[in-house]
MARTOR-979099 format. One line per field, with one value per residue (C-alpha): chain; residue in three letters; x, y, z. Coordinates in nm, 4 decimals. Example, Ala and Ser with C-alpha at 12.3 -4.5 7.8 and 13.67 -1.06 7.14 Angstrom:
BEGIN
chaine	c(A; A)
residu	c(Ala; Ser)
u	c(1.2300; 1.3670)
v	c(-0.4500; -0.1060)
w	c(0.7800; 0.7140)
//
This chain:
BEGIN
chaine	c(A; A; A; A; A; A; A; A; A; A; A; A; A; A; A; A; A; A; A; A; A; A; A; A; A; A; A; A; A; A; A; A; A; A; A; A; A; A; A; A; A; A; A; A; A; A; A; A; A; A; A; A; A; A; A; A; A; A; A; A; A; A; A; A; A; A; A; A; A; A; A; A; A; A; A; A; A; A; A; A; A; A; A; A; A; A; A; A; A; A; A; A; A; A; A; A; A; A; A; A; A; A; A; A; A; A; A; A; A; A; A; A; A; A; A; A; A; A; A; A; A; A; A; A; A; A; A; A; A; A; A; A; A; A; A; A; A; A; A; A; A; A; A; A; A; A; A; A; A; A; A; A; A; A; A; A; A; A; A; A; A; A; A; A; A; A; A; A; A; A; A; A; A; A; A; A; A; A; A; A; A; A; A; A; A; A; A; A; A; A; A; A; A; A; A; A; A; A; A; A; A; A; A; A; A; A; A; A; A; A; A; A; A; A; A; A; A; A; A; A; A; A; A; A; A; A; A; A; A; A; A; A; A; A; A; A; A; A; A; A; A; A; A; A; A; A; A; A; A; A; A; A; A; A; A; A; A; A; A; A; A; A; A; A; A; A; A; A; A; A; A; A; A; A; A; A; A; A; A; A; A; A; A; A; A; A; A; A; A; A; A; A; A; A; A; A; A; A; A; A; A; A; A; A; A; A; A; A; A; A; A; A; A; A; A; A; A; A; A; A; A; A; A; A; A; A; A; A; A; A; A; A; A; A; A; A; A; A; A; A; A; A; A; A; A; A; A; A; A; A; A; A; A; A; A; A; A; A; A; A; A; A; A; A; A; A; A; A; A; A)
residu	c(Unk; Unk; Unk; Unk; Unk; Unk; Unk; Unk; Unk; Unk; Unk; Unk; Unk; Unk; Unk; Unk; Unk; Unk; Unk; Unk; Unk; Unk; Unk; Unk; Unk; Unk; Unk; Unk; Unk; Unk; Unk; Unk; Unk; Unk; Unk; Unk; Unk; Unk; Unk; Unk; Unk; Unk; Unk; Unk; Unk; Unk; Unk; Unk; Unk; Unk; Unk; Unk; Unk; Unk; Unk; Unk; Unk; Unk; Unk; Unk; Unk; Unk; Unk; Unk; Unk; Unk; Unk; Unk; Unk; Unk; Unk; Unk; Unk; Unk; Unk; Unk; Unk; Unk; Unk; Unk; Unk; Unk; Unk; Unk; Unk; Unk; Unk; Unk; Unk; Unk; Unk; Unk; Unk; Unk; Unk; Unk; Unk; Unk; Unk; Unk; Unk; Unk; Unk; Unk; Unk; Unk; Unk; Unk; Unk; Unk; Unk; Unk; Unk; Unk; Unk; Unk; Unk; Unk; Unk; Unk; Unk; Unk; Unk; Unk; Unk; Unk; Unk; Unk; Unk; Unk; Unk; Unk; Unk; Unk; Unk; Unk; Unk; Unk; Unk; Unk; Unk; Unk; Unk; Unk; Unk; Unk; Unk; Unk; Unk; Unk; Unk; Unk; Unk; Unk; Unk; Unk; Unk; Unk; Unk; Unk; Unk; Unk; Unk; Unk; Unk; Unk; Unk; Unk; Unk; Unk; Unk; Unk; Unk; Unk; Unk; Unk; Unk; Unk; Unk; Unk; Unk; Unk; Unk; Unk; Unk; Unk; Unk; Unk; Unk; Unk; Unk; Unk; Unk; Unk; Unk; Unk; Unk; Unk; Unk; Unk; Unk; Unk; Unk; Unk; Unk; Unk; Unk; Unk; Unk; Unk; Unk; Unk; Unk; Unk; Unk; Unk; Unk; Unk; Unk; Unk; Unk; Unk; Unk; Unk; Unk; Unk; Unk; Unk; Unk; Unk; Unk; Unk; Unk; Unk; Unk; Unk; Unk; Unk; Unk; Unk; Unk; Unk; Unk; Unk; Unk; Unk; Unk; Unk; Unk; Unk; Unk; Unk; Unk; Unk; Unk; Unk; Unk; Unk; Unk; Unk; Unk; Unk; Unk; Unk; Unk; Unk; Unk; Unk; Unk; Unk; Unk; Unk; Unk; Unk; Unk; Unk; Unk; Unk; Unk; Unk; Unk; Unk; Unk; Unk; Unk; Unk; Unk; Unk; Unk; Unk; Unk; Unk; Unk; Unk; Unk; Unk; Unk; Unk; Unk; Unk; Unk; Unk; Unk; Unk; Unk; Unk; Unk; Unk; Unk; Unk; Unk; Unk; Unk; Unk; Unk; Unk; Unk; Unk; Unk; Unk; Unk; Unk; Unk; Unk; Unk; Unk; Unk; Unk; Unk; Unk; Unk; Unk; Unk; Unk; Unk; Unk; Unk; Unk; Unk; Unk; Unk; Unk; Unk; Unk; Unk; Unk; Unk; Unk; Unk; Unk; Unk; Unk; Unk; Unk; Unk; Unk; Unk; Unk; Unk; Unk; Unk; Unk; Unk; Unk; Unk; Unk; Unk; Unk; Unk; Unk)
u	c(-7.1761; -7.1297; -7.0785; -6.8242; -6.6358; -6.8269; -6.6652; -6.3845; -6.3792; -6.0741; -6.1375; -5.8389; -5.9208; -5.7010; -5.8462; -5.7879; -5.6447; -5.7530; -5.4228; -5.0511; -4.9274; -4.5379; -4.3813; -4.0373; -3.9368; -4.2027; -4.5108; -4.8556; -5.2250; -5.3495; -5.3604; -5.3929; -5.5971; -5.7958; -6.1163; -6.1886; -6.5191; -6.5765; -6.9020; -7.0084; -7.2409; -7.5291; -7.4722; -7.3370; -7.0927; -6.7982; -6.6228; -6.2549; -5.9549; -5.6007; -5.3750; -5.0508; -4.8002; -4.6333; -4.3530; -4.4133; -4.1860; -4.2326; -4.4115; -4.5858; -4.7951; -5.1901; -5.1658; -4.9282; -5.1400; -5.4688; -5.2899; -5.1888; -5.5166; -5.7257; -5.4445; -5.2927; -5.5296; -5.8810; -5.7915; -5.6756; -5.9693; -6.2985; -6.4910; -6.3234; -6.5507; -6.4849; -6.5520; -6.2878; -6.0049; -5.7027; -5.7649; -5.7698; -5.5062; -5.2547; -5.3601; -5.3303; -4.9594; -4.8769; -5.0069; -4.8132; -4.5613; -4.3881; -4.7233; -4.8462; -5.0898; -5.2873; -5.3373; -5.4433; -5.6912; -5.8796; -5.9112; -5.9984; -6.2821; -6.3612; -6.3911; -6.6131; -6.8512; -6.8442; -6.9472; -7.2240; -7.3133; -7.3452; -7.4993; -7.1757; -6.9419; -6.5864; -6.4682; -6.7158; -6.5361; -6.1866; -6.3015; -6.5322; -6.4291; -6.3328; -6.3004; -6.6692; -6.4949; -6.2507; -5.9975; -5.7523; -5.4111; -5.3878; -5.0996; -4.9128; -4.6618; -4.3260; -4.4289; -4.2995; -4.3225; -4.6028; -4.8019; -4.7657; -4.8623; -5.1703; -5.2778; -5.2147; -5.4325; -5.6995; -5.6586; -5.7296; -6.0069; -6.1788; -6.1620; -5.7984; -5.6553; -5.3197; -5.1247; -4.8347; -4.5836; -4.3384; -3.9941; -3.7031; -3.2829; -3.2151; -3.2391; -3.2896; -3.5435; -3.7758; -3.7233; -3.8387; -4.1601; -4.1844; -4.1864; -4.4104; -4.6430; -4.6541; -4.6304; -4.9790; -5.2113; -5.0940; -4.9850; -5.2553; -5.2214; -5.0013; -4.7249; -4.5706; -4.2888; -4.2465; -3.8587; -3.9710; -3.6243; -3.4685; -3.2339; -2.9085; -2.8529; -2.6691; -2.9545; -3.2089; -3.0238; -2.9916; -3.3705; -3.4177; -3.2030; -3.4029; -3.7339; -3.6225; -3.8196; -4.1794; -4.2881; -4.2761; -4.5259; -4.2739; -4.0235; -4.1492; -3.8967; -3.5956; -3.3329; -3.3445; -3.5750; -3.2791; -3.0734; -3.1876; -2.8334; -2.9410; -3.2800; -3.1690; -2.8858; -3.1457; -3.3865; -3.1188; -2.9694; -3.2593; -3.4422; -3.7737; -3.9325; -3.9439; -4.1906; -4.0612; -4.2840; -4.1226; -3.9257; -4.1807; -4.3312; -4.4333; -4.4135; -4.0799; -3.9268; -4.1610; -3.9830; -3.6141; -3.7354; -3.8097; -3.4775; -3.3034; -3.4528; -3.4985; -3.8406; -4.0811; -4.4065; -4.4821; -4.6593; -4.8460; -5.1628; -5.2982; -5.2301; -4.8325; -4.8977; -5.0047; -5.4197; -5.6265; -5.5609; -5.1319; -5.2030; -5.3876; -5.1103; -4.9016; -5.0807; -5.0637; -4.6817; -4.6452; -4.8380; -4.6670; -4.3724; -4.4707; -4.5174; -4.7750; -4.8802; -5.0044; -5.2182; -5.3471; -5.2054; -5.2456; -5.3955; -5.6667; -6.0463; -6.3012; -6.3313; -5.9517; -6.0111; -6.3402; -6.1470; -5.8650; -6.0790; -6.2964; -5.9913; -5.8425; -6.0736; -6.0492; -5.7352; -5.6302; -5.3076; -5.3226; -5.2553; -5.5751; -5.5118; -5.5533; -5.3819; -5.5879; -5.6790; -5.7129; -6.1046; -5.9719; -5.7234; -5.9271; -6.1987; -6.4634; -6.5444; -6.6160; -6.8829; -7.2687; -7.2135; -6.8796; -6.7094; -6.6741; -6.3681; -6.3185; -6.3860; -6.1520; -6.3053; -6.6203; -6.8172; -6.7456; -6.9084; -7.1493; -7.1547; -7.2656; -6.9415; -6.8243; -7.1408; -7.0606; -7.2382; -6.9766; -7.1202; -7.0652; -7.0831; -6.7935; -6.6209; -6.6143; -6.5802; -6.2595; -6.1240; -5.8205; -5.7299; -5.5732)
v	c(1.5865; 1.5412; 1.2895; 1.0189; 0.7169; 0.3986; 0.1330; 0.1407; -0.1764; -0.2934; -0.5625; -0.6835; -0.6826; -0.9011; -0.7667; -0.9562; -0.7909; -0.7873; -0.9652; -0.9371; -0.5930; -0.5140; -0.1682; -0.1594; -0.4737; -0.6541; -0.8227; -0.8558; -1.0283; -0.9073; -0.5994; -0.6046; -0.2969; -0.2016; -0.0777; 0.0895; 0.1776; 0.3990; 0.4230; 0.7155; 0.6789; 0.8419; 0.5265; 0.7499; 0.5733; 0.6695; 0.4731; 0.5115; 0.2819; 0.2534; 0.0712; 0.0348; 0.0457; -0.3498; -0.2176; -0.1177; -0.2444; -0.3552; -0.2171; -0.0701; -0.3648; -0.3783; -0.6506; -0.4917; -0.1615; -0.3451; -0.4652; -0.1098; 0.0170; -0.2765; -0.2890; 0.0524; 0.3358; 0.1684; 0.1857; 0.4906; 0.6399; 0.5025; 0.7658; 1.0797; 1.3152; 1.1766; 1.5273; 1.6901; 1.5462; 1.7480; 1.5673; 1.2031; 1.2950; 1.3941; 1.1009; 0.8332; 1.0080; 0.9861; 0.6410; 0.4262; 0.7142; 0.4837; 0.3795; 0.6843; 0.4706; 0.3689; 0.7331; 0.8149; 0.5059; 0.6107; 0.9972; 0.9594; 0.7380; 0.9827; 1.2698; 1.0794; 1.0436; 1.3677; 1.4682; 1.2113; 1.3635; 1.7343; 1.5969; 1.7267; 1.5425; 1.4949; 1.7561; 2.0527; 1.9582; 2.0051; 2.3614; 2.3009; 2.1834; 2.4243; 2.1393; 1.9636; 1.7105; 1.4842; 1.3276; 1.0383; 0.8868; 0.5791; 0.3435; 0.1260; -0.1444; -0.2749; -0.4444; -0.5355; -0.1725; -0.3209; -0.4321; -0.1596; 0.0736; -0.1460; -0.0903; 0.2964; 0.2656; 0.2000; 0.3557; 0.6615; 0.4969; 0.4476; 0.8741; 0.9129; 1.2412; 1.1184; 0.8259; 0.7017; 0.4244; 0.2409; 0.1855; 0.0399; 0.0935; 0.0224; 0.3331; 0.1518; -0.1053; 0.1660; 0.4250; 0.2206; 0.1757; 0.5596; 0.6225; 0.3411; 0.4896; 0.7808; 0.6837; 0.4979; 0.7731; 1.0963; 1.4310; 1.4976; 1.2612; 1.3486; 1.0781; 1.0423; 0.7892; 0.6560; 0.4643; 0.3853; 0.4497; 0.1764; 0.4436; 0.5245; 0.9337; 0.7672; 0.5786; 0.8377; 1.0570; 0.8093; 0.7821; 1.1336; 1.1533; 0.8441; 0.9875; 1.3110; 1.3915; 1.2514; 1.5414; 1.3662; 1.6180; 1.4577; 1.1757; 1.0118; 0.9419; 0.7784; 0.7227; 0.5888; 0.8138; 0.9477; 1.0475; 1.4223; 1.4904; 1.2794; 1.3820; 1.7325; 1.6267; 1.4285; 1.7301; 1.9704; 1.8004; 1.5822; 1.7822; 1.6290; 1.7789; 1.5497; 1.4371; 1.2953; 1.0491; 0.8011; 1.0930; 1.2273; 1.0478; 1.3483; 1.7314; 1.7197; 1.4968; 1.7873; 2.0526; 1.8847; 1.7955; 2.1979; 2.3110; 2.0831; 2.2143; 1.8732; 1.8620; 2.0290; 1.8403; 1.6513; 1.3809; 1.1894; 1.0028; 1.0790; 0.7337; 0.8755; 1.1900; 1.0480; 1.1417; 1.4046; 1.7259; 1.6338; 1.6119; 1.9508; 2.0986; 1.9512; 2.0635; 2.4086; 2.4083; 2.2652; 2.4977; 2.8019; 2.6434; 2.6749; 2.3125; 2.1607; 1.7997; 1.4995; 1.3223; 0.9428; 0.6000; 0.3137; 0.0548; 0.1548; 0.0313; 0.2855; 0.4456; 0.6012; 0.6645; 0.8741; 1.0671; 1.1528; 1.2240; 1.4431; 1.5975; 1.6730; 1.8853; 2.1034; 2.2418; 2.4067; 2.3414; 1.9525; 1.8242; 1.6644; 1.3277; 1.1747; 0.8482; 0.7222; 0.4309; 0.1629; 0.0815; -0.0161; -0.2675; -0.4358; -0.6983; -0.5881; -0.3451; -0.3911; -0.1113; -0.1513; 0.0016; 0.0291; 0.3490; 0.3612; 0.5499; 0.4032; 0.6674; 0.8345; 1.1127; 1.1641; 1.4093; 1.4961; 1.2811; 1.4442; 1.2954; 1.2793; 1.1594; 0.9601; 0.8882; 0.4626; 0.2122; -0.0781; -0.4375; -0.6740; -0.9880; -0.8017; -0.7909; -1.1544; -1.2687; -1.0444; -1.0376; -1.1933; -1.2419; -0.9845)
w	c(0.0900; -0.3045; -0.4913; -0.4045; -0.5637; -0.4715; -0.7322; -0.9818; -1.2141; -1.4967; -1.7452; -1.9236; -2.2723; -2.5205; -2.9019; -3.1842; -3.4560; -3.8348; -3.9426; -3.8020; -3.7414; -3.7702; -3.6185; -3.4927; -3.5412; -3.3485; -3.4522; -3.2537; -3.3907; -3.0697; -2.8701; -2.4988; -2.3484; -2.0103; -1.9674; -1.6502; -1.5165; -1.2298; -1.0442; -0.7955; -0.4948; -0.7160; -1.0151; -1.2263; -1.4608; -1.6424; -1.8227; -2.0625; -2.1821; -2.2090; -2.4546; -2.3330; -2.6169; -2.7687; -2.6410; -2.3121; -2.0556; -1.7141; -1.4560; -1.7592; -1.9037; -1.9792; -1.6588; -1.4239; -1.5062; -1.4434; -1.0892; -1.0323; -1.0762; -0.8649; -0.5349; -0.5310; -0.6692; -0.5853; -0.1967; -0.2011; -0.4336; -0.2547; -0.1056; -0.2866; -0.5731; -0.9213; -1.0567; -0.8626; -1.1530; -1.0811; -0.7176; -0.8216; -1.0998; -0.8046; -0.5855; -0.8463; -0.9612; -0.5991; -0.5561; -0.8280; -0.9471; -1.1998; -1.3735; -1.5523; -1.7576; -1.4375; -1.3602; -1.6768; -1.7091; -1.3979; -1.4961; -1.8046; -1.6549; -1.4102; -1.6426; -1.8345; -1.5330; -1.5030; -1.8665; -1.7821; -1.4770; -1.6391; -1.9601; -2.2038; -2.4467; -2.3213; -2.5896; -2.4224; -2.0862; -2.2800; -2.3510; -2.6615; -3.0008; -3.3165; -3.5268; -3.6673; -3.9088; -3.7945; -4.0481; -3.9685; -4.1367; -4.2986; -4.2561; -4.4501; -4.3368; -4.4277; -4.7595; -5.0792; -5.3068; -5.5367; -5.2076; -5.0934; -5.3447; -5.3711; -5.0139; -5.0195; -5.3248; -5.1385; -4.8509; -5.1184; -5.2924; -4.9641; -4.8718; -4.6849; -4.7187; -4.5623; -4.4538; -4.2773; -4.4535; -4.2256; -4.3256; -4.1162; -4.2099; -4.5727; -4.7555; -5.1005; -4.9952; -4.7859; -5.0363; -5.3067; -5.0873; -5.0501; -5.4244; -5.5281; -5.2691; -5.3924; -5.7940; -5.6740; -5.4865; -5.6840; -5.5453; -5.3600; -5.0670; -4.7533; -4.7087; -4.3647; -4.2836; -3.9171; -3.8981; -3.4891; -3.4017; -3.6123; -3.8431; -3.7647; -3.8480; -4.1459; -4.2100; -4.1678; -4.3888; -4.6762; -4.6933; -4.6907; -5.0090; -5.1379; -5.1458; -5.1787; -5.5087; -5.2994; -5.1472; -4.7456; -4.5275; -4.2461; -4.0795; -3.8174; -3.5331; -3.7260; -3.4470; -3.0904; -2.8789; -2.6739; -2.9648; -2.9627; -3.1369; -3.3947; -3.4587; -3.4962; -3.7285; -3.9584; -3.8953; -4.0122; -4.2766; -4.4474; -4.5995; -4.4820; -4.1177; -3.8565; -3.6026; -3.2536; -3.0920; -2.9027; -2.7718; -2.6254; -2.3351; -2.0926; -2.0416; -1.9487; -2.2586; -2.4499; -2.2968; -2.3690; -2.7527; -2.7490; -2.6078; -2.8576; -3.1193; -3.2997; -3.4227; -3.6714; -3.5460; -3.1915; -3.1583; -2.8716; -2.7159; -2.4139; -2.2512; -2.3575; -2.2381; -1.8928; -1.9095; -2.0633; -1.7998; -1.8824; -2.2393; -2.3055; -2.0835; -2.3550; -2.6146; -2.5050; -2.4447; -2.8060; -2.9470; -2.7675; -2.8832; -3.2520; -3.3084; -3.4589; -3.3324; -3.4185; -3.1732; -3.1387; -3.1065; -3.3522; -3.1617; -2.9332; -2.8555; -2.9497; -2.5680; -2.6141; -2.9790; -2.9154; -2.6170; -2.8562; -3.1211; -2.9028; -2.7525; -3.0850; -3.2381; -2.9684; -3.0995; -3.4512; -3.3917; -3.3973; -3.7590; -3.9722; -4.0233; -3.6474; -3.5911; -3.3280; -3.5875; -3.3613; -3.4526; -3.7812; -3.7253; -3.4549; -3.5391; -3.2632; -3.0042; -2.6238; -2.6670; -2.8001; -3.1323; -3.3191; -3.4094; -3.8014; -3.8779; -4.2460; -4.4794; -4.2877; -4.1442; -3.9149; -3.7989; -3.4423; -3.1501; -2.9119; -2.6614; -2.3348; -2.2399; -2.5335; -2.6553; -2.5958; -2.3668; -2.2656; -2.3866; -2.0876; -2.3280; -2.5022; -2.2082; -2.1069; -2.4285; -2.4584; -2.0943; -1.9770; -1.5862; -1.4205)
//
């Protein structure tokens, strides 16, 4: 008999952040993650985390995940072969159906075992990467235009080829955020703007006329996710293309954002997309689709940023400028060595595995109760 699942650990991990963080109306100077950590009858470890979004609503919390994952998918996981993935992926989906997060927690840890096991980085067992340099997006937040043409400033000055600038419903006060933005780092910088559904299509469509003249590579899910109507009305009638994210939270809301026609760009994590074997199904739909994506999440620890990184360069048709920025807006790491993302851009990881060794101090000194 092979290999076989012997322990599966998750650490609540409450991060402070580097100040507070606005984005859709809500504010956070701490992010609340898992770390799971799966051990095989040989001692082979893998290890991964998840970072559920500020957001997220119940049973879809970092602690009602961590539950899910210690009462409902550890039982039913001892004994079974970590490397066999699409096996654990369809008993953990079967286990706690209405937690996708848990699911993808466990196989991304599991698939991480196995790159250890077989001595590869988690981008050869994606299918091998195309990409050798890695570039990420900057962000800027709802600020003042003269703050926050200061910040994108630097964002420049410090090697970003791109960045994202929130806005929320007024059309004058974001749009004079836009243009000071982009008065400040030049023509050469991609701007993105990200709304997180707070626009009416009225809304949306009076900051596309706004910043009209500043050159937006895209629009960043201005209405309410289910509004496809609407996002193909601002998509149509804008002027700017437009990204949905909080539209898409699986392959099936992928599929429906195709059929509606309301996008130019997709864009998702793999925690969103439900774990790495869902999100390169994903990625291949998209890209047969003729959309280009966008992959990452903003707040993650530097296990899910490596695995997105890793699983983005595996792909041409995933946009430069990564937003799996989390590293950056965090003031520590759970791992032995921090991942330094802020030049923005690195040099693909090798691996084996992620190439990162969990710190147990980290861990306690981090953990919350689950």
């Amino acid at each position: 008999m092979g290999t076989t699942i012997k322990k599966i650990e998750v650490f609540g991990i409450g991060m402070p952040l580097v100040g507070t963080f606005t984005s859709g109306g809500q504010s956070k100077n701490i992010t609340k993650c898992l770390v799971i950590r799966v051990t095989d009858s040989d001692g082979i470890i893998g290890v991964n985390s998840i970072d559920p979004s500020t957001r997220a609503k119940s049973p879809n919390t970092a602690a009602e995940l961590a539950v899910a994952i210690r009462d409902k998918l550890t039982p039913a996981l001892i004994g079974e072969d970590p490397t066999n993935v699409n096996r654990i992926y369809d008993i953990c989906s079967k286990t706690a159906p209405q937690q996708p997060g848990a699911a993808a927690g466990v196989e991304l840890a599991c698939i991480e075992l196995t790159c250890q096991r077989h001595g590869i980085a988690f981008h050869e067992y994606a299918g091998g990467a195309v990409i050798d340099n890695v570039l990420f997006n900057a962000w800027v937040g709802e600020l003042p235009p003269d703050e926050a043409a200061a910040e994108a400033l630097k964002w420049k000055n410090d090697g970003f080829k791109s960045m994202k600038i929130k806005v929320g419903n007024n059309a004058s006060v974001d749009g004079a955020r836009v243009i000071a933005v982009r008065d400040a780092v030049g023509s050469d910088i991609q701007l993105r703007m990200d709304a997180n559904q707070q626009c009416s299509v009225d809304q949306a469509l009076a900051l596309c006329n706004e910043v009209k003249n500043c050159d937006m590579q895209l629009f960043e899910q201005p209405v309410a996710k289910d509004d496809l109507d609407g996002l193909r009305k601002v998509r149509r009638e804008g002027g700017i293309p437009i990204m949905a994210d909080e539209a898409i939270s699986d392959h099936a809301s992928l599929i429906r954002a195709i059929k509606a026609d309301c996008a130019d760009y997709i864009k998702f994590g793999i925690k969103q997309a439900g774990g790495m074997l869902p999100a390169a199904k994903m990625m291949a739909t998209a890209e047969a689709a003729g959309l280009p994506i966008v992959l990452g999440h903003g707040f993650g620890l530097d296990l899910s940023t490596t695995a997105e990184i890793m699983l983005g360069a595996t792909s041409h048709n995933v946009l430069p400028g990564l937003e799996c920025v989390g590293p950056l807006k965090v003031t520590d790491t759970v791992c032995t060595t921090k991942l330094d993302i802020s030049k923005g851009h690195i040099s693909l990881p090798t691996g084996p595995g992620l190439g990162l060794e969990l710190d147990e101090n980290k861990l306690g000194k981090y953990g919350f109760s689950i």
